[in-house]
ZAMARGU-4260 file (C-alpha; in steps of 0.2 Angstrom, whole numbers, plus 5000, padded with zeros to 4 digits):
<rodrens>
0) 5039/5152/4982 | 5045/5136/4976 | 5064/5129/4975 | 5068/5133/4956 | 5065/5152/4962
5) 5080/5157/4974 | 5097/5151/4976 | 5100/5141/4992 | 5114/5142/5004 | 5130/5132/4995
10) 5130/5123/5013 | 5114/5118/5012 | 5113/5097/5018 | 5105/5082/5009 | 5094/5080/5023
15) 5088/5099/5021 | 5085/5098/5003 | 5076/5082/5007 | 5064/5092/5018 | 5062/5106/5008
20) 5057/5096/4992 | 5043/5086/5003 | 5038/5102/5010 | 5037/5111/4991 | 5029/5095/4984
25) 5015/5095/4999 | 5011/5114/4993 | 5008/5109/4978 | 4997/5095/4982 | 4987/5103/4993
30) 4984/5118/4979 | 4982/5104/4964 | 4970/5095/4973 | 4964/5086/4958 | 4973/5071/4953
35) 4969/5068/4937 | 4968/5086/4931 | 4979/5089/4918 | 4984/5109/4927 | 4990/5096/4942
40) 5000/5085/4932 | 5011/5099/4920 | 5013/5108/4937 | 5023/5092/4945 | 5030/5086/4931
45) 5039/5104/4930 | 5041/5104/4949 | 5049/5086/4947 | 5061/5089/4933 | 5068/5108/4940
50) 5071/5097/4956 | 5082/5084/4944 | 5093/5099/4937 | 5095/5105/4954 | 5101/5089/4959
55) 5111/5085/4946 | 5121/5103/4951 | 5126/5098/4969 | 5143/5092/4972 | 5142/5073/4975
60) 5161/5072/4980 | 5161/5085/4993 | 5144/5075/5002 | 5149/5065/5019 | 5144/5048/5018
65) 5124/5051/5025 | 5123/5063/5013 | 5128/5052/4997 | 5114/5041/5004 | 5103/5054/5004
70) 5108/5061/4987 | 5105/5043/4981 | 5087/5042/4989 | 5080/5059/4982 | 5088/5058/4964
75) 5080/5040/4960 | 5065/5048/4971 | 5064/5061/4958 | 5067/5053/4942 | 5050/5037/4947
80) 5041/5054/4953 | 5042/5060/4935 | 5040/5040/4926 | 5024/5040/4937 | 5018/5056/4932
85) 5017/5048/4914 | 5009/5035/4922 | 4995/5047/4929 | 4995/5055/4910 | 4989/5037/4904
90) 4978/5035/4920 | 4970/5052/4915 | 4965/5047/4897 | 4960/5032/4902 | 4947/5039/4915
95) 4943/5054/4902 | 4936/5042/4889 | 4920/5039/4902 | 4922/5056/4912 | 4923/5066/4896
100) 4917/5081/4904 | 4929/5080/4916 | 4937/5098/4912 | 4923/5107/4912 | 4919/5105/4931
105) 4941/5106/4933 | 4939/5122/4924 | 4929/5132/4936 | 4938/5124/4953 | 4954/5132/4942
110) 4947/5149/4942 | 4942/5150/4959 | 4961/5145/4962 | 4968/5158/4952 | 4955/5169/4960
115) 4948/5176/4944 | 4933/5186/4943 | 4914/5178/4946 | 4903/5181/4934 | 4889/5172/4940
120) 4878/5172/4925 | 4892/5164/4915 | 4894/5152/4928 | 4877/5147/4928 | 4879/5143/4911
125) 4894/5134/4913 | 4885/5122/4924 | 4871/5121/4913 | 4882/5114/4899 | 4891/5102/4911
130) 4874/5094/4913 | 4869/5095/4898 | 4886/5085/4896 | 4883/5073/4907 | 4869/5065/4901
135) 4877/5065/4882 | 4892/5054/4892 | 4878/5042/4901 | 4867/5039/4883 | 4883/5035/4875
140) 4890/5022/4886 | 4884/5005/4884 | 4880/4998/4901 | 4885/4981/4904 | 4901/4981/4896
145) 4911/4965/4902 | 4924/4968/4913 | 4928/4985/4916 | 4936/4994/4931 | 4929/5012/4934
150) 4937/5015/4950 | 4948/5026/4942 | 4934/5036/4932 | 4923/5034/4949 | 4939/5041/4959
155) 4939/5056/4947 | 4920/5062/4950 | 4922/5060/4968 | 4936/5074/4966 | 4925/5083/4954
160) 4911/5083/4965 | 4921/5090/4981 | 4930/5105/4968 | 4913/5108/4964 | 4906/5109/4983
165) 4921/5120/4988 | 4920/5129/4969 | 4900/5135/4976 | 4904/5136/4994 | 4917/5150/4990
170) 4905/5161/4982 | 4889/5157/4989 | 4879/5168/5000 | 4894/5180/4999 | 4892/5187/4980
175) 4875/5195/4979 | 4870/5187/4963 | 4878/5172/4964 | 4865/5161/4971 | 4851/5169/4961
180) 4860/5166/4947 | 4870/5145/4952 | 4858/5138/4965 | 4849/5128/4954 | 4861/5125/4941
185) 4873/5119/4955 | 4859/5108/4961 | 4856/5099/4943 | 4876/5097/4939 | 4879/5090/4954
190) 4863/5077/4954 | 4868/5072/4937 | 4888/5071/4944 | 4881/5060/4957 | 4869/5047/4947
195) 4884/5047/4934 | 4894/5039/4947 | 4881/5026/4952 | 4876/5023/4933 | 4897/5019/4932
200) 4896/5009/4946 | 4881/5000/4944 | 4879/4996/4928 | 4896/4998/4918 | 4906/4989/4934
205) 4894/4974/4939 | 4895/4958/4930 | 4879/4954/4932 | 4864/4953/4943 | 4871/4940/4955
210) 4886/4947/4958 | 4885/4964/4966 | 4900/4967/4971 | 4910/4962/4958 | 4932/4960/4959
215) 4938/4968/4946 | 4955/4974/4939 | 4966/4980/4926 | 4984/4972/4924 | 4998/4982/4923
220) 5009/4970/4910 | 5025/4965/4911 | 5035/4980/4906 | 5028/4990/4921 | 5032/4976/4931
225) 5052/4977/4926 | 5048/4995/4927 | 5043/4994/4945 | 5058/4981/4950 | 5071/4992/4944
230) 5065/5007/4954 | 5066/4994/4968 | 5082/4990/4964 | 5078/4973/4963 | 5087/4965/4947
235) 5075/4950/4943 | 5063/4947/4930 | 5043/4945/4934 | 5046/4926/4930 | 5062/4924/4942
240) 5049/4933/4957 | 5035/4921/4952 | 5048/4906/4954 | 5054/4913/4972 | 5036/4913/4977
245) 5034/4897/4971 | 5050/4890/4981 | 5043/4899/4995 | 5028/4890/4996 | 5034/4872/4993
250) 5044/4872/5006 | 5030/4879/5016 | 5018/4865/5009 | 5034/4853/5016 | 5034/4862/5034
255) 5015/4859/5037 | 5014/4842/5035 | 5027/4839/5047 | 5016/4847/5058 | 5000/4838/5049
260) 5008/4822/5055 | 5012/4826/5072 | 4994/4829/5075 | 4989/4813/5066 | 4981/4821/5051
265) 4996/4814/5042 | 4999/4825/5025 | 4985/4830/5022 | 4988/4848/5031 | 4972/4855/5024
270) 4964/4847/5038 | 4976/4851/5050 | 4973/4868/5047 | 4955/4865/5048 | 4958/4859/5066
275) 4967/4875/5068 | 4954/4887/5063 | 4942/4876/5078 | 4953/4886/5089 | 4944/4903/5090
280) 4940/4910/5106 | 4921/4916/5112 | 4915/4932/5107 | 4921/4946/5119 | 4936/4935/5123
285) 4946/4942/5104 | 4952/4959/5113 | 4962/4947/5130 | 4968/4934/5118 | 4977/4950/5107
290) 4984/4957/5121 | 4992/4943/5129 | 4998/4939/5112 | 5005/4954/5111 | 5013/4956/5129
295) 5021/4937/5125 | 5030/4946/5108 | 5036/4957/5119 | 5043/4948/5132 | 5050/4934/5120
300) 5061/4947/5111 | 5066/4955/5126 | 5071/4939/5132 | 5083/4933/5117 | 5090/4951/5116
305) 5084/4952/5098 | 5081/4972/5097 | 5079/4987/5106 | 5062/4990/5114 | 5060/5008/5121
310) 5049/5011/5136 | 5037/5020/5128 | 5037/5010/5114 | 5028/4998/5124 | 5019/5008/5135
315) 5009/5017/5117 | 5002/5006/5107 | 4981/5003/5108 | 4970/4992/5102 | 4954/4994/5092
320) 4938/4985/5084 | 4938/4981/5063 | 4920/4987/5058 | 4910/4972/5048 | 4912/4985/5034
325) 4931/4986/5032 | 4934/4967/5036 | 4924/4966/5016 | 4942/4971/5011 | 4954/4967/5025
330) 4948/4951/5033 | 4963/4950/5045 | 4970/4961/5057 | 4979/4979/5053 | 4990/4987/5065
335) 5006/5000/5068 | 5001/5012/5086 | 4986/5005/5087 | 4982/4986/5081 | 4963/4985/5073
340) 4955/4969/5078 | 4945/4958/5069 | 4931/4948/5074 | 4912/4948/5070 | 4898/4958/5078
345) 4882/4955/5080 | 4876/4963/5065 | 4886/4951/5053 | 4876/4936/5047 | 4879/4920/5055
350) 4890/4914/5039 | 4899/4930/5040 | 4903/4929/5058 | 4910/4908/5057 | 4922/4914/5045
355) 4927/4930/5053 | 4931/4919/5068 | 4938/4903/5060 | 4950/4917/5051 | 4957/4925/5067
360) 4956/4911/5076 | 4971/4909/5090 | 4985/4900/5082 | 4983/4912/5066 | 4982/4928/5076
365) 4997/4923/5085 | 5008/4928/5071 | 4997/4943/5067 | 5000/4952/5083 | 5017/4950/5083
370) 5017/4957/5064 | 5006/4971/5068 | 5013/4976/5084 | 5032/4972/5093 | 5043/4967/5084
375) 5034/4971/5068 | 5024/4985/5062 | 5023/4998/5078 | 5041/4997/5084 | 5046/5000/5067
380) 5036/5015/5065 | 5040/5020/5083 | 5057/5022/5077 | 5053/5026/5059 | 5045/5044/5067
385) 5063/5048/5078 | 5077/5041/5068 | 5079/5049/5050 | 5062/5052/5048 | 5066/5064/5033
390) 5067/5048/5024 | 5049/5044/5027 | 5048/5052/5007 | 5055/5037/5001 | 5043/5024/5009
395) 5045/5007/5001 | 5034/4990/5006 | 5049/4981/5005 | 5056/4988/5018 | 5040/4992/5029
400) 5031/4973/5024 | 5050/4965/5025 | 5054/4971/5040 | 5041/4960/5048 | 5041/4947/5038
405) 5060/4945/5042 | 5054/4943/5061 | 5041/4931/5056 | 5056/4922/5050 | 5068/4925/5063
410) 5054/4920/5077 | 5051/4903/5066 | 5070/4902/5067 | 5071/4903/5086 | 5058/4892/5088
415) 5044/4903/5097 | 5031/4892/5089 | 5032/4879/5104 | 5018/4867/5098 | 5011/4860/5079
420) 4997/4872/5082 | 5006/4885/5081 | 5017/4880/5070 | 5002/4880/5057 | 4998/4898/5063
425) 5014/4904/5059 | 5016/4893/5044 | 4999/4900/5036 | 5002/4915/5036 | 5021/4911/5028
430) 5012/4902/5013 | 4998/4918/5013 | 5014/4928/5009 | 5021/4916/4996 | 5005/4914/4987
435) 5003/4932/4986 | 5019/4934/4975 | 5014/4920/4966 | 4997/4926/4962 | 4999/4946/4961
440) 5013/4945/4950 | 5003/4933/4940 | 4988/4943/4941 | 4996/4960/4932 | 5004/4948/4919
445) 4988/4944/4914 | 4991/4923/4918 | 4979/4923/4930 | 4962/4930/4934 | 4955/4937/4949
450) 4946/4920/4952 | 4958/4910/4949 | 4969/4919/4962 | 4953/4920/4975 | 4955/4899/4971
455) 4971/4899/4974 | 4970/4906/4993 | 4956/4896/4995 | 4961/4877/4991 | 4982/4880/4992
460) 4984/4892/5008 | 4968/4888/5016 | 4958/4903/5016 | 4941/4903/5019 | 4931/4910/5003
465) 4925/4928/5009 | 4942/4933/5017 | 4950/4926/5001 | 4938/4936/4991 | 4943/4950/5001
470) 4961/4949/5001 | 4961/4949/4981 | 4947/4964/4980 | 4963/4974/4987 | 4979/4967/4979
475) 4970/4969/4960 | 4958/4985/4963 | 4972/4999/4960 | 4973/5002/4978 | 4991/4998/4979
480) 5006/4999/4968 | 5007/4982/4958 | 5022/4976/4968 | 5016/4979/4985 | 5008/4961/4988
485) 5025/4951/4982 | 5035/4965/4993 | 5030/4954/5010 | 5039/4938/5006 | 5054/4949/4993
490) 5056/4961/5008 | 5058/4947/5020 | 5072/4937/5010 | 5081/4953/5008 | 5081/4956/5026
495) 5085/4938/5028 | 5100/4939/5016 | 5108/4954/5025 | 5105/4943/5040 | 5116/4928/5034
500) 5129/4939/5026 | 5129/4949/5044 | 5125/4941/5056 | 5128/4924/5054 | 5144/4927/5049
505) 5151/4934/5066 | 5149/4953/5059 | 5135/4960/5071 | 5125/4952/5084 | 5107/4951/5080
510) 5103/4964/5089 | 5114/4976/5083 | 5109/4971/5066 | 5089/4975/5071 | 5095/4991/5080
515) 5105/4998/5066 | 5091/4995/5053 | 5078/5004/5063 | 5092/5020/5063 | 5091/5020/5043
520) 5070/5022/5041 | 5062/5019/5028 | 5074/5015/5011 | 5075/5002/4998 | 5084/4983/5009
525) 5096/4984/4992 | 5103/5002/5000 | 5101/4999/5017 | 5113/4982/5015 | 5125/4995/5007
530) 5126/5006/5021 | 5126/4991/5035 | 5142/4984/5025 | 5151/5000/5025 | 5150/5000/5004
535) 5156/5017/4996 | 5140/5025/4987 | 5143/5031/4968 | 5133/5046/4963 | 5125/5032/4948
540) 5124/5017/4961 | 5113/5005/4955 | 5116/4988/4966 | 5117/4971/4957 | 5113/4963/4973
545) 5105/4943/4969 | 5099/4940/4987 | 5091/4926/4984 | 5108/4916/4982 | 5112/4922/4998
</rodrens>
């Protein structure tokens, strides 16, 4: 029984109503397992817009002062959940126009759902035709079409094939005529299902017989990008972000040769940085270096009384290896509990494995771990999980990627870099975060391409060419919203601008600063400086909060 089907207790709390409509809306998405399914996306669009006329009958007045937060959070939670299902309406025709048969395998995952009556002769037939289908779709495409992303359409026959799976699974062996009737029918739609797929991939996807493994990807535009901003509560254009990053990255460009001269490479910090990346250790000698690393975070922050570290927050975290496969996409390490590693193996190639190690060399994975690990990444989601962690719902990158960016900038600040070295560790990964506004944001305006932004990394930050490759494969390839790269850097001057308006004003210690944010989770920096300056919430707040003139 959903929400919109019961009347709740009149004393019901935010936080409560938060949970049950992450609870109902989990339900739903494990019973709508298909995406792009039009079923799935009326069901939640209905789902989202009962919960928007429930909202808007609670009593704003009569909330304490948490609970305004939280009635803030879900109703601007709700209202991008309904923008983005018209989103996944345009996603859906989109991937329709080359999975065209799409509704005909959704059709008989839906019946099982409703637990309609097999008849398995019909079914047969039904799977006959999907095949039949199939092959129509594949003749009428035109392979080699220039440039086209299918990961969308390629997304949506994965889900096809497992309905299918589960669709046959269901009946089979358990219905007497079913597999006299399906086996072999099955077998063809799902062949045909599965070549499809490749034919997408290999054909409609690649550019061209030398590059395999082509980076391609569709640009959102500028209107999504405003779109996107507001839900973020960030009032700046696309262009004013672009300018930040490229601010950002001057003064960066200004900091490195500083350090370029000190180690008599003058300005020319491209070779500096070059020197930098000589500093690798030996195979076998990549998982000691991070632990040290990680140990040396610790005790630094512990040190200069800069944030609460629980005992076991130290005690958890782990450590593991980045397999050769998943460095194609993320070159550098990943972390939170456990901190993934990379480094080459001995399967890599011997060009593979000098980059792998030039890119996580010492100095560069210096700032990583302390990203990744504490302060960054696993403090925050130690906390995250047992402080308000009903607001988990609401995850934004610009608080989860500010948050350690913010201690990237506070450690710079304290001077935990002690030599040029690592000056230029810390300082690459600054510029990394400002190029990524630059060239992200750039990317879904369509002003630049996805070379253009693999050059970028390359010949402005320092990148070597396959970890620059792989670092635009995942910004532009739809696996995350179009503002999470620039959300690094934004994220961080938020957090710095609370800083200066409350810390380096005498308001809170540093400390206390840190501590209190970690007891708010995960929310949008423009409502979490709100509730850290005591502001009264409005049942309509919108913040009009310029943090870059901080």
């Amino acid at each position: 029984m959903t929400s919109a089907h019961y009347n709740p207790s009149p004393t019901l709390s935010l936080r409560e109503l938060i949970e049950e409509y992450a609870a109902d809306q989990k339900s739903l998405e494990r019973t709508h397992t298909i995406r792009l399914s039009a079923t799935t996306i009326d069901r939640l669009d209905r789902f989202n817009r009962e919960w928007l006329t429930r909202l808007e009958s609670v009593e704003f007045d009569g909330l304490d002062s948490v609970g305004k937060v939280d009635y803030v959070l879900l109703h601007r939670h709700v209202r991008h959940e309904i923008r983005e299902l018209e989103l996944r309406r345009a996603e859906r025709a989109d991937a329709i126009a080359f999975v065209p048969f799409a509704d005909s395998a959704i059709a008989l995952d839906e019946e099982r759902k409703r637990m309609s009556d097999i008849d398995p002769r019909a079914a047969a037939d039904a799977l006959d035709r999907l095949a039949t289908e199939i092959g129509s779709a594949r003749n009428n495409l035109e392979a080699g079409t220039k440039p086209v992303e299918v990961s969308g359409p390629v997304a949506l026959l994965d889900s096809l094939l497992d309905a299918l799976k589960n669709w046959h699974d269901f009946y089979a062996g358990y219905d007497p005529g079913f597999n006299w009737w399906v086996d072999t029918p099955y077998q063809a739609a799902t062949q045909a299902l599965t070549g499809y797929k490749e034919f997408l991939k290999e054909q409609i996807a690649w550019i061209g017989p030398n590059e395999p493994d082509p980076i391609v990807g569709r640009p959102v535009g500028r209107e999504a990008l405003i779109e996107a901003l507001r839900h973020e509560m960030i009032p700046y254009s696309p262009e004013e972000i672009v300018a930040i990053g490229e601010r950002e990255f001057a003064w960066c460009v200004d900091r490195f040769r500083e350090a370029s001269r000190e180690l008599g490479f003058g300005d020319d910090y491209m070779a500096a940085i070059e020197h930098v990346k000589g500093m690798h250790v030996e195979p076998g000698k990549q998982t000691q270096l991070v632990r040290d690393l990680a140990l040396e975070a610790i005790d630094y922050v512990e040190a200069h009384d800069m944030v609460t570290v629980p005992v076991l927050a130290k005690e958890t975290w782990r450590m593991a290896m980045m397999s050769p496969e998943v460095q194609k996409t993320n070159p550098f390490f990943l972390g939170g509990e456990e901190i993934i590693v990379s480094y080459p193996t001995h399967t890599m190639s011997h060009r593979e494995k000098l980059m792998s190690m030039r890119g996580n060399n010492a100095p560069f994975s210096r700032a990583t771990v302390q990203h990744e690990l504490i302060p960054g990444h696993h403090l925050q989601m130690y906390m995250a999980d047992r402080r308000k962690p009903y607001r988990q719902i609401f995850s934004t990158p610009f608080w989860i990627e500010g948050w350690t960016i913010n201690w990237e900038m506070v450690l710079w600040d304290h001077g935990f870099p002690k030599t040029p070295e690592q000056r230029i560790g810390m300082l690459f990964w600054r510029i990394h975060r400002a190029a990524r506004i630059v060239f992200s944001i750039k990317f879904q305006l369509g002003e630049m391409t996805a070379q253009e932004c693999i050059d970028m990394l390359v010949n402005g930050v320092g990148h070597e060419r396959a970890n620059a490759e792989g670092e635009v494969r995942r910004s532009i390839k739809g696996a995350y919203p179009p503002l999470y790269q620039a959300a690094y850097m934004i994220g961080g001057i938020q957090f710095r601008a609370m800083r200066r308006e409350l810390v380096d004003t005498g308001k809170m210690t540093l400390k206390k600063f840190h501590d209190a944010v970690m007891q708010e989770n995960d929310i949008p920096p423009a409502i979490l400086r709100s509730i850290l300056r005591g502001d009264e919430f409005t049942q309509d707040f919108q913040p009009d909060w310029r943090f870059d003139e901080v």
